[in-house]
PyMOL Python script that loads the backbone (N, CA, C, O; Angstrom):
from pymol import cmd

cmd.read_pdbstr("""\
ATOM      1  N   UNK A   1      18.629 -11.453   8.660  1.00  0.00           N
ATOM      2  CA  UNK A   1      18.617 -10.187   7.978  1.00  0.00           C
ATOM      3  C   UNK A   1      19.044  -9.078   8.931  1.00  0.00           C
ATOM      4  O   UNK A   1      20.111  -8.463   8.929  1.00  0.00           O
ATOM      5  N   UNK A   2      18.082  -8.956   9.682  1.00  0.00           N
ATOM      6  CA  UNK A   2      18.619  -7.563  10.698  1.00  0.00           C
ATOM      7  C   UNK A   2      17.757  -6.755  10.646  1.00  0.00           C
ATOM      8  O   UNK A   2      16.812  -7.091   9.933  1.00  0.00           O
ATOM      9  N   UNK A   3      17.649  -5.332  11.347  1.00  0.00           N
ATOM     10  CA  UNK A   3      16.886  -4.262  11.867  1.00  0.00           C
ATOM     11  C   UNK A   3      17.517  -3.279  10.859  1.00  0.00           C
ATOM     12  O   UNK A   3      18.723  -3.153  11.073  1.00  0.00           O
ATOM     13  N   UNK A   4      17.108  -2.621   9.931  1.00  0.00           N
ATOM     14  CA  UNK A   4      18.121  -0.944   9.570  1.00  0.00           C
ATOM     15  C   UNK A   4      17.303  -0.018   9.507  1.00  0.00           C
ATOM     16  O   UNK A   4      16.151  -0.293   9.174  1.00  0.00           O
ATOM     17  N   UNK A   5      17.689   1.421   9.827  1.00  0.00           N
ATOM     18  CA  UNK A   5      17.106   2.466  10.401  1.00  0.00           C
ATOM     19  C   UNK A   5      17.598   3.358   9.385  1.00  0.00           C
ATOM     20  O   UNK A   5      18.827   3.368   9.317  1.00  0.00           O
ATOM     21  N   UNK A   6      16.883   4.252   8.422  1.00  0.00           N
ATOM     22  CA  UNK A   6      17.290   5.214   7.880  1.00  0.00           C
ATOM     23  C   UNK A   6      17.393   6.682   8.736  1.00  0.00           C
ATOM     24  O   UNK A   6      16.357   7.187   9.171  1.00  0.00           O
ATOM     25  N   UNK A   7      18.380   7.167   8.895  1.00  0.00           N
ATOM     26  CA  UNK A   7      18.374   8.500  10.157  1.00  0.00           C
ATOM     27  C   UNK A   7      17.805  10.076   9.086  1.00  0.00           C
ATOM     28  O   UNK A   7      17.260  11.021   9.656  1.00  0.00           O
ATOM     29  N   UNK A   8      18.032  10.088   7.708  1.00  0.00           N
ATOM     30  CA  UNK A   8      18.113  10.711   6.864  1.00  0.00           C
ATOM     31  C   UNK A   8      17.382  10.711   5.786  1.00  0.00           C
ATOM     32  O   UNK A   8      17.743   9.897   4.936  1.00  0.00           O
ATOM     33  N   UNK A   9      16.291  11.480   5.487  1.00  0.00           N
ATOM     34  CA  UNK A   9      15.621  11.291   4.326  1.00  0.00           C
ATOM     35  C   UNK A   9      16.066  11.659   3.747  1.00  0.00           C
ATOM     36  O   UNK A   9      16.611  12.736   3.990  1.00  0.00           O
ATOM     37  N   UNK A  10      16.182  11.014   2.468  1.00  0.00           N
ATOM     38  CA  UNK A  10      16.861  11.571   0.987  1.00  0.00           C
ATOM     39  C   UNK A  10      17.852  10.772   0.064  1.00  0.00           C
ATOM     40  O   UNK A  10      17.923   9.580   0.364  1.00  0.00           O
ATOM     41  N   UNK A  11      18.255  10.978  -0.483  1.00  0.00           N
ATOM     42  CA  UNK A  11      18.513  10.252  -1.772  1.00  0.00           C
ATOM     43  C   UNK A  11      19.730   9.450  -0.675  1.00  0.00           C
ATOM     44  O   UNK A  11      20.397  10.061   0.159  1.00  0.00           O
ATOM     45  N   UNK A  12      19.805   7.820  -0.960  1.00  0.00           N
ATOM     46  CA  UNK A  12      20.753   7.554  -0.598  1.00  0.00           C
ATOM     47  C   UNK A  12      22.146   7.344  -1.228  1.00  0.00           C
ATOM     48  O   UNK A  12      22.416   7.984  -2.244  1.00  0.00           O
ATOM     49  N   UNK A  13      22.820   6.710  -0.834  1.00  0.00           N
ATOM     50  CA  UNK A  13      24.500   6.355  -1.491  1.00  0.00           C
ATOM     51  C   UNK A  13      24.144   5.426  -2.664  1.00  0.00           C
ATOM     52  O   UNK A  13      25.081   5.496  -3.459  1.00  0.00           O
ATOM     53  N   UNK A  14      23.166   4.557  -3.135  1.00  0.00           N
ATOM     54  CA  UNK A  14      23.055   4.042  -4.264  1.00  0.00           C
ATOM     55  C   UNK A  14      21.964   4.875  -5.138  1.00  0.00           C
ATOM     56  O   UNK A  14      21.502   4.454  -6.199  1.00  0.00           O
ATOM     57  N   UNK A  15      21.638   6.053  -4.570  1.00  0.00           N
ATOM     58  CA  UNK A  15      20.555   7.013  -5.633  1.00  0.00           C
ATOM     59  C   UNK A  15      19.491   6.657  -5.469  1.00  0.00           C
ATOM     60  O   UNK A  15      18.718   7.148  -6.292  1.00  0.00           O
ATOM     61  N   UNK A  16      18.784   5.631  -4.369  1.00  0.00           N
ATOM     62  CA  UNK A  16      17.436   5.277  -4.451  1.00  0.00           C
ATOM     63  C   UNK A  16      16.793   6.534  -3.373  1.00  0.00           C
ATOM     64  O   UNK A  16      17.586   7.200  -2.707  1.00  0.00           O
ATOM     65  N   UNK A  17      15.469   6.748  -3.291  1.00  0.00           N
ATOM     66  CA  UNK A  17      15.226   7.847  -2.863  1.00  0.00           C
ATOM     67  C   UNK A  17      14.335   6.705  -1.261  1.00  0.00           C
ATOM     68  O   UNK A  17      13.793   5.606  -1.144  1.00  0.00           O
ATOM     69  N   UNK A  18      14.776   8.165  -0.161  1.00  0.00           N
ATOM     70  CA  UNK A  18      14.213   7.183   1.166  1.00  0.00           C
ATOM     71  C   UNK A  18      12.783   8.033   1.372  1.00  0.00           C
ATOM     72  O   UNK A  18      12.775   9.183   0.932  1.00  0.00           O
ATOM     73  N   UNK A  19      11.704   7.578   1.950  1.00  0.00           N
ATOM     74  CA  UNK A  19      10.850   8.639   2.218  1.00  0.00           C
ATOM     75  C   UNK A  19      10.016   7.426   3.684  1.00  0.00           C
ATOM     76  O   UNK A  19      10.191   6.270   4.067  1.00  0.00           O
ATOM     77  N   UNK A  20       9.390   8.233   3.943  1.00  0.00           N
ATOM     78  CA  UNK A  20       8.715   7.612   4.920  1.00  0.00           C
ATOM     79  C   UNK A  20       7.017   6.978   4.035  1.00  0.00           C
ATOM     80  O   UNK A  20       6.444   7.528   3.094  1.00  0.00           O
ATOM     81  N   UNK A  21       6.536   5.480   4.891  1.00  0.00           N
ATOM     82  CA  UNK A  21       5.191   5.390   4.023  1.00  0.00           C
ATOM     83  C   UNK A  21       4.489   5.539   5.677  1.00  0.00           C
ATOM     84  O   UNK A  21       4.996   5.720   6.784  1.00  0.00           O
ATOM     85  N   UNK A  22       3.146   5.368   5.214  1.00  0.00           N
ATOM     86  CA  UNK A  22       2.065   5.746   6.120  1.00  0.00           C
ATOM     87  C   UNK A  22       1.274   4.794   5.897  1.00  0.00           C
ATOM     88  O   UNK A  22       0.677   4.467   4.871  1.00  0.00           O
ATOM     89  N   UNK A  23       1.309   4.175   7.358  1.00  0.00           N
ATOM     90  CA  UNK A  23      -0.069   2.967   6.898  1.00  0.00           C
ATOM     91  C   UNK A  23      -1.098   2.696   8.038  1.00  0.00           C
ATOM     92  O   UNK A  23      -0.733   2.354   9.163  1.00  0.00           O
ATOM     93  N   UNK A  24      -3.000   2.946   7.527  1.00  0.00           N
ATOM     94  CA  UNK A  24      -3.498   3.860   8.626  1.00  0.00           C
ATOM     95  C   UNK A  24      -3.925   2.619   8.938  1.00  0.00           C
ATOM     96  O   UNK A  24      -3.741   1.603   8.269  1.00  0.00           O
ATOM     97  N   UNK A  25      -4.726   2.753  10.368  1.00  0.00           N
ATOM     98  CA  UNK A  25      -5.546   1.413  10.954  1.00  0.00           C
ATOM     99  C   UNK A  25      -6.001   0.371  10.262  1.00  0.00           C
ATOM    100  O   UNK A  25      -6.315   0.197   9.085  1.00  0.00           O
ATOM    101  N   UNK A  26      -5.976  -0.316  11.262  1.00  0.00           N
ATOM    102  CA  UNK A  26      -6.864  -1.806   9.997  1.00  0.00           C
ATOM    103  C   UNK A  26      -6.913  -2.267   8.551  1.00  0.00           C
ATOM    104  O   UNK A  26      -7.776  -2.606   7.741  1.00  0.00           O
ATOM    105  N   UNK A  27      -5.117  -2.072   8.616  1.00  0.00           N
ATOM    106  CA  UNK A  27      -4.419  -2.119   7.278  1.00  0.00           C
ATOM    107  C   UNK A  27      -4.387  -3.764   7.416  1.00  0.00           C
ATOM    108  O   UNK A  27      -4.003  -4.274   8.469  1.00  0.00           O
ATOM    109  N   UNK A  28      -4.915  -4.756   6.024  1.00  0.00           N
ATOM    110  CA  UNK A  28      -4.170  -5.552   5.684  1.00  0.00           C
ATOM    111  C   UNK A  28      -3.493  -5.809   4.479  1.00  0.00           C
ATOM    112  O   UNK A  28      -4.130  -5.654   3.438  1.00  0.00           O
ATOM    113  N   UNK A  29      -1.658  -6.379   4.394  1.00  0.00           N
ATOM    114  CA  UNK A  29      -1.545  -5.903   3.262  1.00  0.00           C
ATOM    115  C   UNK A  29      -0.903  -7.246   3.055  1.00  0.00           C
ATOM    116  O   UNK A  29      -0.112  -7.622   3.921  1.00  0.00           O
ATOM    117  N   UNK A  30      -1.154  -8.058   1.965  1.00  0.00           N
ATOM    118  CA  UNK A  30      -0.769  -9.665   1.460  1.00  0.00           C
ATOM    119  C   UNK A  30       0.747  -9.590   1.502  1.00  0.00           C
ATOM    120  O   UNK A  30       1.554  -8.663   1.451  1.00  0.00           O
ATOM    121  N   UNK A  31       0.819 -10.668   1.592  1.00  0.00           N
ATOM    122  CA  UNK A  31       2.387 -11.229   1.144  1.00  0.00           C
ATOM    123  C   UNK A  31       3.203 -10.737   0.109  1.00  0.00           C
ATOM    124  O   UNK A  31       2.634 -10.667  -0.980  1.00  0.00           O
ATOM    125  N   UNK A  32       4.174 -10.441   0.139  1.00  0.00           N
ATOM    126  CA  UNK A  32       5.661 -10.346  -1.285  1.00  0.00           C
ATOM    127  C   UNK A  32       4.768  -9.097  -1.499  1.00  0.00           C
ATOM    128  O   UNK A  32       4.544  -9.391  -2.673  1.00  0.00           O
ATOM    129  N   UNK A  33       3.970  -7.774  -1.309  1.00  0.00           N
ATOM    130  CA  UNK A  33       3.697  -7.058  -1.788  1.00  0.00           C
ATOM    131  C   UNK A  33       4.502  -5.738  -1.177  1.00  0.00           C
ATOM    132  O   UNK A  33       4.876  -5.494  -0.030  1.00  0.00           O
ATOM    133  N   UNK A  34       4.615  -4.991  -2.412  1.00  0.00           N
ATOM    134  CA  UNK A  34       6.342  -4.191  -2.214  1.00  0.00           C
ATOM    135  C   UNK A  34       5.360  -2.327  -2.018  1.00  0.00           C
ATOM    136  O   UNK A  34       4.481  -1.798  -2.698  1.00  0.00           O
ATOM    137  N   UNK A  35       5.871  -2.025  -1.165  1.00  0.00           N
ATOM    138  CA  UNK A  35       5.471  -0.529  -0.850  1.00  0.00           C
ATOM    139  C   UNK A  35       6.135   0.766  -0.794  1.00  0.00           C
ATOM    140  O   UNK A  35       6.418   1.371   0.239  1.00  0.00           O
ATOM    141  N   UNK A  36       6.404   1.218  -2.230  1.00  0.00           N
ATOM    142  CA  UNK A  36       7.237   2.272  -2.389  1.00  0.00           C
ATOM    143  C   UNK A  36       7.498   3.316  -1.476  1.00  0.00           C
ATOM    144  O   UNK A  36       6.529   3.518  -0.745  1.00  0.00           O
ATOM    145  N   UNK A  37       8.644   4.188  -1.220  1.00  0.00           N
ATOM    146  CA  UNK A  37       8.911   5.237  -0.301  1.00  0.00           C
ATOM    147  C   UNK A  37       8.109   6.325  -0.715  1.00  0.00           C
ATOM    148  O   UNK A  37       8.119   6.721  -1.881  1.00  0.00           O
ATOM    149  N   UNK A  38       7.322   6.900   0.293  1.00  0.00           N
ATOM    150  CA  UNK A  38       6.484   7.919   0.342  1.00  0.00           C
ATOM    151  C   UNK A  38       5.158   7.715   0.039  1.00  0.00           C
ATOM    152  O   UNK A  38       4.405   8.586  -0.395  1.00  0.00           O
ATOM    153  N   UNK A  39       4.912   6.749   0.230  1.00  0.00           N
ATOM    154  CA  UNK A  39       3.680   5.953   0.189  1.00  0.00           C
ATOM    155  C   UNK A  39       2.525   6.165   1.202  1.00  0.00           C
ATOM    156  O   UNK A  39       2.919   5.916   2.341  1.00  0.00           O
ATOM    157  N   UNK A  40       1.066   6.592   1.147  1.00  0.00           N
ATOM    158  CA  UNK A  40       0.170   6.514   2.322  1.00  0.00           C
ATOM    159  C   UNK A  40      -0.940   5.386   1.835  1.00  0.00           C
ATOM    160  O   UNK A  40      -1.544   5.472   0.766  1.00  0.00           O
ATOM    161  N   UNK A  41      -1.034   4.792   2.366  1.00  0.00           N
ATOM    162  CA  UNK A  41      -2.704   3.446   2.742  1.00  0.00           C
ATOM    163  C   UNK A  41      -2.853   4.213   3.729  1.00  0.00           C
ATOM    164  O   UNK A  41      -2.008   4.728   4.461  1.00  0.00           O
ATOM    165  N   UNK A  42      -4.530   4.309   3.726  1.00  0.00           N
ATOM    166  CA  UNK A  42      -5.475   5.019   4.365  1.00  0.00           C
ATOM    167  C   UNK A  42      -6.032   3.690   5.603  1.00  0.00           C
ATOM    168  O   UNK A  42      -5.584   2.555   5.444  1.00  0.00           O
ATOM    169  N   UNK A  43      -6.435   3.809   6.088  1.00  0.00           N
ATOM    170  CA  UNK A  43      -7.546   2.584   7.377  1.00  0.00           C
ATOM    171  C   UNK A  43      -8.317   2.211   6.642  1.00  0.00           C
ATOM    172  O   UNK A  43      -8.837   2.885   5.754  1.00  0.00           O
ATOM    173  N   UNK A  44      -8.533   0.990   6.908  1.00  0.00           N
ATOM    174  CA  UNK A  44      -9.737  -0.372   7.118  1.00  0.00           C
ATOM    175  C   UNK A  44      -9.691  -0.327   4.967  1.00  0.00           C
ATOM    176  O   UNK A  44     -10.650  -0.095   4.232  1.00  0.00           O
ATOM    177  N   UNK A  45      -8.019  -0.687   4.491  1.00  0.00           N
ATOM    178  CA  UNK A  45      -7.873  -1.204   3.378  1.00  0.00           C
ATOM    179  C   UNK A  45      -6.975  -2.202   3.193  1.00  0.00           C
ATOM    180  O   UNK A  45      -5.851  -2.157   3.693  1.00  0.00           O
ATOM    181  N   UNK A  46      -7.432  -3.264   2.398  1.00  0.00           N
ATOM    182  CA  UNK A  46      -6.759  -3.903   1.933  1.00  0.00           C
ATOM    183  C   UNK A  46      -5.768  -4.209   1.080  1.00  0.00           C
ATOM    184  O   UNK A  46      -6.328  -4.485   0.019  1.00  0.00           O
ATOM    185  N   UNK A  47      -4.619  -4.311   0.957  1.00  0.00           N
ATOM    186  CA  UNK A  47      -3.799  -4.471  -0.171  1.00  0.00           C
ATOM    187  C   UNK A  47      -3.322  -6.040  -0.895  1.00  0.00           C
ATOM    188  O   UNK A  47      -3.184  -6.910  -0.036  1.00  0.00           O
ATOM    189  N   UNK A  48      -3.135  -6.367  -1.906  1.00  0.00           N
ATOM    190  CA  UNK A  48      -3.201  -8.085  -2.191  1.00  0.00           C
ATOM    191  C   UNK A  48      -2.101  -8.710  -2.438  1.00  0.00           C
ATOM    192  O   UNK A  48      -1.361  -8.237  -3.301  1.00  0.00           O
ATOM    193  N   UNK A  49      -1.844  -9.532  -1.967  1.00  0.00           N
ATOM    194  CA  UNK A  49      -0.252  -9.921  -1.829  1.00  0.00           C
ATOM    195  C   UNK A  49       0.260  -9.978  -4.129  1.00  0.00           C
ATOM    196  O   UNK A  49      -0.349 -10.239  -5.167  1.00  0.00           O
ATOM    197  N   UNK A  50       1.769  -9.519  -3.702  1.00  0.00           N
ATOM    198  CA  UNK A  50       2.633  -9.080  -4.539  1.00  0.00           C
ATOM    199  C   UNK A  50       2.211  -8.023  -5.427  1.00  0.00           C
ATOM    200  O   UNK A  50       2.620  -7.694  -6.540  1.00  0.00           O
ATOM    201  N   UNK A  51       1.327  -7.579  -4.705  1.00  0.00           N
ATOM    202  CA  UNK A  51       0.963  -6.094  -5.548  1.00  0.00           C
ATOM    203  C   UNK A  51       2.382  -4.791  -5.352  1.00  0.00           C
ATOM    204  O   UNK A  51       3.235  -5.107  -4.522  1.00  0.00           O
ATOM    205  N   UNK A  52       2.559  -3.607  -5.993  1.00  0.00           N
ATOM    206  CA  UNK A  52       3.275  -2.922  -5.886  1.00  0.00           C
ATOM    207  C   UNK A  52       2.911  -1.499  -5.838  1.00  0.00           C
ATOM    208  O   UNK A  52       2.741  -0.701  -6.759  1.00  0.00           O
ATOM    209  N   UNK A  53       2.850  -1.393  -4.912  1.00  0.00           N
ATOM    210  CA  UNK A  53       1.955   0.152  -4.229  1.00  0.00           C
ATOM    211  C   UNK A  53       3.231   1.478  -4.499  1.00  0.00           C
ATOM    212  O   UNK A  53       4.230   1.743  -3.831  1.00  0.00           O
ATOM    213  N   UNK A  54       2.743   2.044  -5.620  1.00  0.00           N
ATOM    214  CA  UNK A  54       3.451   2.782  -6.234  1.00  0.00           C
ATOM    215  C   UNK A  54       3.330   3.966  -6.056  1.00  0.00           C
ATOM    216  O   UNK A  54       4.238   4.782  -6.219  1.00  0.00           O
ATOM    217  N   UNK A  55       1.295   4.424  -5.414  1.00  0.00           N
ATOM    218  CA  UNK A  55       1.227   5.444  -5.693  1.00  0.00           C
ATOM    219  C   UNK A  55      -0.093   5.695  -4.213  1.00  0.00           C
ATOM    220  O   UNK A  55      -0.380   4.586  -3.763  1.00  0.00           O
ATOM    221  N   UNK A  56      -0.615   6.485  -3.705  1.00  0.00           N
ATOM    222  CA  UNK A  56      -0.944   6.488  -2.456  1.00  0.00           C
ATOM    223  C   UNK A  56      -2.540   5.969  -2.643  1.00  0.00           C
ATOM    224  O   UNK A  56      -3.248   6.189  -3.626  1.00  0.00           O
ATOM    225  N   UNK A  57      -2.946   5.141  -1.304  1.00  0.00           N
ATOM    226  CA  UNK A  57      -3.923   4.415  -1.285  1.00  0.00           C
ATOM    227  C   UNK A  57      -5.235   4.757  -0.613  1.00  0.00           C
ATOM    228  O   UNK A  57      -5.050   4.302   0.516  1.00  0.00           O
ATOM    229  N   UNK A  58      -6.636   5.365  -0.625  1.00  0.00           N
ATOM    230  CA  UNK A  58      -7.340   6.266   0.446  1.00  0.00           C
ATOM    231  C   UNK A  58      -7.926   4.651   0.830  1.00  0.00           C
ATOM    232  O   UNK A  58      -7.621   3.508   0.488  1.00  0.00           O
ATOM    233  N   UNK A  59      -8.944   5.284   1.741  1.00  0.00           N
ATOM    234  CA  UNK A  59      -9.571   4.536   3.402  1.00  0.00           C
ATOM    235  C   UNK A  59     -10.292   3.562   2.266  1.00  0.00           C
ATOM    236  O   UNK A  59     -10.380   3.846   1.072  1.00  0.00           O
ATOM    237  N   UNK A  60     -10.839   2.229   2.960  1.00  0.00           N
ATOM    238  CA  UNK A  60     -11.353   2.004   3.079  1.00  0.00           C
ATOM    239  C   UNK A  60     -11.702   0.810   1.374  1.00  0.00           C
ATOM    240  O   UNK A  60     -12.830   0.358   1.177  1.00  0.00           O
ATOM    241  N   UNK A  61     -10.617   0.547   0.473  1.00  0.00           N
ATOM    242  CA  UNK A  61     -10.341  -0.094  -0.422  1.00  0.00           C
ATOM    243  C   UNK A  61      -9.909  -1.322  -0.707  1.00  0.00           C
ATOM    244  O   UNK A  61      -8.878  -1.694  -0.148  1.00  0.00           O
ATOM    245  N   UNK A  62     -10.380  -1.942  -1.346  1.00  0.00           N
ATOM    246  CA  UNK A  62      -9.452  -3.486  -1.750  1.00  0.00           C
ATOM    247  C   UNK A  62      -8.568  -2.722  -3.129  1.00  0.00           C
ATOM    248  O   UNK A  62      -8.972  -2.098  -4.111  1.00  0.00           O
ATOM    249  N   UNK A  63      -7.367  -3.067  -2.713  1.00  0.00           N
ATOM    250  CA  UNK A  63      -6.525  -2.665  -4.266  1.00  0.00           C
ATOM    251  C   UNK A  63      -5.657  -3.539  -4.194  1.00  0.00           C
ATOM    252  O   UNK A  63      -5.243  -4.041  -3.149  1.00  0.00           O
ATOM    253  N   UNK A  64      -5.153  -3.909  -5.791  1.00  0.00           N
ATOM    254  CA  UNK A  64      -4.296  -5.228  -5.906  1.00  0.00           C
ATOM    255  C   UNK A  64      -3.646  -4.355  -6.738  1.00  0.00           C
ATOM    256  O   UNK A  64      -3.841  -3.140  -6.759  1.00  0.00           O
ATOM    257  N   UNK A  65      -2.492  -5.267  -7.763  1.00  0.00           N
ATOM    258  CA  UNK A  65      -1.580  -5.510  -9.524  1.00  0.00           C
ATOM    259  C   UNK A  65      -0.604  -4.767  -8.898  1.00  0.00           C
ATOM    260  O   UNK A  65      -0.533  -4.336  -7.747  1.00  0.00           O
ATOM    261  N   UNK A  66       0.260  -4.676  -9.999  1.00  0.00           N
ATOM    262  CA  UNK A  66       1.455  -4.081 -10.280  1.00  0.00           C
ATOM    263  C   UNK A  66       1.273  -3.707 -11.697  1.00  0.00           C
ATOM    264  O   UNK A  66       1.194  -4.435 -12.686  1.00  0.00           O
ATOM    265  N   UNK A  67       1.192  -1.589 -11.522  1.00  0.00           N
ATOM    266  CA  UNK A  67       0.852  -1.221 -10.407  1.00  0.00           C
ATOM    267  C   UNK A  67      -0.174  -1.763  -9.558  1.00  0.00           C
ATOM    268  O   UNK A  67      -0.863  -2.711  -9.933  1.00  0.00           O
ATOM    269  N   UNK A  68      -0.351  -1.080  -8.157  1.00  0.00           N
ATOM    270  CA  UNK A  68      -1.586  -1.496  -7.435  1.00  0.00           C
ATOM    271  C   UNK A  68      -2.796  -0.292  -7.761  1.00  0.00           C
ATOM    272  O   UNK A  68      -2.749   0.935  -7.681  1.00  0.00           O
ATOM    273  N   UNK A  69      -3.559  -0.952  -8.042  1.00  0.00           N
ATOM    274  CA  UNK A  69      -5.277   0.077  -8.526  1.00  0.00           C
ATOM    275  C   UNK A  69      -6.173  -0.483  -7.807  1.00  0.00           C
ATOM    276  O   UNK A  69      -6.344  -1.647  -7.444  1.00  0.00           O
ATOM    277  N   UNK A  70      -6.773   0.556  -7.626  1.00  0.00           N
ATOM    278  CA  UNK A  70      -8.469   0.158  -6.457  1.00  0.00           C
ATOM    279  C   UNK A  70      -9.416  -0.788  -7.349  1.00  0.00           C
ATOM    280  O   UNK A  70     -10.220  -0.382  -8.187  1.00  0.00           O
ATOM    281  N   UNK A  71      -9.141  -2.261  -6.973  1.00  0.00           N
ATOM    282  CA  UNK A  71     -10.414  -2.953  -7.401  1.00  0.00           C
ATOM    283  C   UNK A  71     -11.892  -2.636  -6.718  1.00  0.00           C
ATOM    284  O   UNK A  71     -12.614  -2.113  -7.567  1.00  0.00           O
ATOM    285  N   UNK A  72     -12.438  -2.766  -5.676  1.00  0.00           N
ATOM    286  CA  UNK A  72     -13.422  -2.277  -5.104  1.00  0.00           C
ATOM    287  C   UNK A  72     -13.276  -1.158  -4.013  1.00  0.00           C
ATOM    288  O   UNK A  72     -12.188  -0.735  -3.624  1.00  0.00           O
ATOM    289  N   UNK A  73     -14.522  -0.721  -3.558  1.00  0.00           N
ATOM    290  CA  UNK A  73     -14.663   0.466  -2.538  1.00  0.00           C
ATOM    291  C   UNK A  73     -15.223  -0.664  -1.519  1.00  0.00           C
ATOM    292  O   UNK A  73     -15.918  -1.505  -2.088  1.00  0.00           O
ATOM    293  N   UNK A  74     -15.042  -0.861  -0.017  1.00  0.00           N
ATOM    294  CA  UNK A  74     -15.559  -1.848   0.792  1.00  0.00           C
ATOM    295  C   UNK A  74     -16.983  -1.114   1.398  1.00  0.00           C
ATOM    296  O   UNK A  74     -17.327  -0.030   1.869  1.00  0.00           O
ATOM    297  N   UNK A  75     -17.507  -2.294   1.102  1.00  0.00           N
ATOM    298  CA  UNK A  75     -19.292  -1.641   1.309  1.00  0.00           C
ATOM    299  C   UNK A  75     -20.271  -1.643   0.165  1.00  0.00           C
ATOM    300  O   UNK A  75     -21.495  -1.517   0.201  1.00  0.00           O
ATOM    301  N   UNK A  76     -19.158  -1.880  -1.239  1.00  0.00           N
ATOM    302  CA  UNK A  76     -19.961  -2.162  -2.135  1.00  0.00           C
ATOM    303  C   UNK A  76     -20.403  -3.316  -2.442  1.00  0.00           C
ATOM    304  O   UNK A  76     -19.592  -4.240  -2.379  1.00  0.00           O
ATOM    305  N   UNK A  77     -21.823  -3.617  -2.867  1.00  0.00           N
ATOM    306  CA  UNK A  77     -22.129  -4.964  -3.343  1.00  0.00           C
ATOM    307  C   UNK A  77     -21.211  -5.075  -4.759  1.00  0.00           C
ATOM    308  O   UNK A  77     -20.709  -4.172  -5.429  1.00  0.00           O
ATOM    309  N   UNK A  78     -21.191  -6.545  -4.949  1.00  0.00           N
ATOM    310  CA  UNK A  78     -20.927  -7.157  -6.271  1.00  0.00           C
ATOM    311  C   UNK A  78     -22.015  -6.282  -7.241  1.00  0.00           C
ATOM    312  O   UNK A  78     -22.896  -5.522  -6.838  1.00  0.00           O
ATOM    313  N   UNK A  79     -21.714  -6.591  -8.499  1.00  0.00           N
ATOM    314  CA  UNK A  79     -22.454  -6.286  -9.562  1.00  0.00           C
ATOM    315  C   UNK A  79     -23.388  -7.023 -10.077  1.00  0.00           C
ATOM    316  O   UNK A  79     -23.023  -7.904 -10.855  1.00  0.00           O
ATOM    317  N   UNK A  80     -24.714  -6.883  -9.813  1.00  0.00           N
ATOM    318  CA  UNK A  80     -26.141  -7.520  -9.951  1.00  0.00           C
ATOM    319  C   UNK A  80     -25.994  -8.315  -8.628  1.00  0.00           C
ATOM    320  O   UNK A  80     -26.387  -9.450  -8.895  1.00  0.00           O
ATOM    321  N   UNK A  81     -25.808  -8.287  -7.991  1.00  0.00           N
ATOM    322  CA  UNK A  81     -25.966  -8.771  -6.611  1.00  0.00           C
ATOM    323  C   UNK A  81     -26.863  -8.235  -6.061  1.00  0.00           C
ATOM    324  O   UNK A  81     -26.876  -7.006  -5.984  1.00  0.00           O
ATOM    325  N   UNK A  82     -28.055  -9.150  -5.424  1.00  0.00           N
ATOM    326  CA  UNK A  82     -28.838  -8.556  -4.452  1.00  0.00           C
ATOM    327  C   UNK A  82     -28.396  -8.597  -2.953  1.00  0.00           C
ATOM    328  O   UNK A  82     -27.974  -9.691  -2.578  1.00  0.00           O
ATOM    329  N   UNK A  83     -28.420  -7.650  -2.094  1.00  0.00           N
ATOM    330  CA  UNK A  83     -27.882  -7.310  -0.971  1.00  0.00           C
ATOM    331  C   UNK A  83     -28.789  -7.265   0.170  1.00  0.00           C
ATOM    332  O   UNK A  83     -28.365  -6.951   1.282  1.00  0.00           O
TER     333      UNK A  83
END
""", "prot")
cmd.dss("prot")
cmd.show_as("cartoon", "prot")
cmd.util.cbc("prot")
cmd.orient("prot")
């Protein structure tokens, strides 16, 4: 494949738009999962492979689908779970 470097933000020669994403500490993010331009994941979240992160992600989340939506907040118990 190769290395490519966008020098220029902004709409490119095929009309797709370039933006920079942001992805904070102790990011893990699954396989085949696609991360739109201008995108932020926050630290210590998870993302689930082939999800499609469409729209920006805060700290500290498991989020999956296409789109990708916050399934849990990390730290929460299950539901009726004793902890």
């Amino acid at each position: 494949m190769g290395t490519f470097a966008i020098t220029n933000i902004g709409t490119l020669v095929s009309g797709e738009l370039a933006a920079p994403i942001r992805i904070g500490n102790r990011v893990w993010i699954g396989g085949g999962a696609i991360v739109c331009p201008g995108v932020t994941i926050g630290d210590d979240t998870t993302i689930g492979a082939g999800s499609v992160v469409t729209r920006d992600i805060p700290a500290g989340v498991v989020a999956a689908g296409n789109p990708c939506r916050i399934i849990r907040r990390l730290g929460e118990s299950a539901p009726g779970r004793v902890v």
